[in-house]
C-alpha positions in Angstrom: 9.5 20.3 -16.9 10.8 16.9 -14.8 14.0 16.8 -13.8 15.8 14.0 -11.7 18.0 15.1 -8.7 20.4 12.3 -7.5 20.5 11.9 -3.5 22.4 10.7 -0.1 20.2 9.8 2.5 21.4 10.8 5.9 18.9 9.7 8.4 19.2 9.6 12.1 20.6 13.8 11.9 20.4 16.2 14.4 18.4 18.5 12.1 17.1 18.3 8.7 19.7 20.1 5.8 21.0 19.8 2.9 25.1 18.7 3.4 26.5 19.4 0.5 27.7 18.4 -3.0 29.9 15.2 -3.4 30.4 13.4 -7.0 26.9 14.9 -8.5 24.8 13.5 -5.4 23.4 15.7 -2.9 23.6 14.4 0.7 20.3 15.3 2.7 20.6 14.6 6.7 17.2 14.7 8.0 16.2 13.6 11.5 13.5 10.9 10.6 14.2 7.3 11.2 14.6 5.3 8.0 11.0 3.8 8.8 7.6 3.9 7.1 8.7 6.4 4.8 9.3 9.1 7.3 13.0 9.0 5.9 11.8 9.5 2.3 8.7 12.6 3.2 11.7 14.1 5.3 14.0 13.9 2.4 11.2 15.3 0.1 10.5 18.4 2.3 13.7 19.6 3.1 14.5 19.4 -0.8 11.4 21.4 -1.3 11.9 24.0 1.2 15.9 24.8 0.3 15.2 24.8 -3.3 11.7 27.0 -2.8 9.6 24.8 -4.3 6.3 23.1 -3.0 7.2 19.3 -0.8 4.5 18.1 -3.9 6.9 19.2 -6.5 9.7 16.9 -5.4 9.3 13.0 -5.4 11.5 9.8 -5.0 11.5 8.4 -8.2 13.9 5.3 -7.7 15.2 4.0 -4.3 12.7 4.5 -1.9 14.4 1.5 0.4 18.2 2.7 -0.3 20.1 5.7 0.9 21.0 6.4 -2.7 18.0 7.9 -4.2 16.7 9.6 -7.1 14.3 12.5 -6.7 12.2 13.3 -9.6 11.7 17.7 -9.3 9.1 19.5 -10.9 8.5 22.7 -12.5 12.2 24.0 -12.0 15.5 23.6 -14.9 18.6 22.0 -14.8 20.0 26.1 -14.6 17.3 27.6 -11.8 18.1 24.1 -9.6 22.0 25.0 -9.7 21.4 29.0 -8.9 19.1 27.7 -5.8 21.7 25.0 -5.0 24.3 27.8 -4.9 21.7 30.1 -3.0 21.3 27.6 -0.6 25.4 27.4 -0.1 25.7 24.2 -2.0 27.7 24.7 -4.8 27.2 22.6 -7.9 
């Protein structure tokens, strides 16, 4: 299945994480200048590596040139996302 993960962008970062939970929107800090799309691929990959899932599985569906994004995340449900999330000390 598809399903779509709401995001923070955080570029500029010392390192490349996931930082935290606020309101139902993850925040991802990533190093990568907002530039290009280096931003968005940086975004993409550190999704993909905390949640264990392949950087192809994980899109951005809507705001490419905002910090609020929209990631669409494949082959992974609403519950599995949530027990990664937690696994990954972000707690839904």
């Amino acid at each position: 299945g598809l399903l779509y993960l709401r995001v923070r962008a955080a570029p500029g970062a010392s390192r490349d994480a996931l930082a935290g939970l606020r309101g139902g929107v993850l925040r991802v800090a990533v190093s990568a200048a907002p530039e290009r799309g280096k931003a968005n691929e940086a975004i993409c990959r550190t999704v993909a590596k905390a949640l264990g899932l392949r950087k192809s599985q994980v899109s951005v569906h809507a705001g490419e040139r905002s910090r609020d994004k929209t990631l669409a995340v494949e082959g992974i449900d609403r519950a599995e996302l949530e027990r990664r999330l937690t696994e990954a000390g972000i707690v839904p």
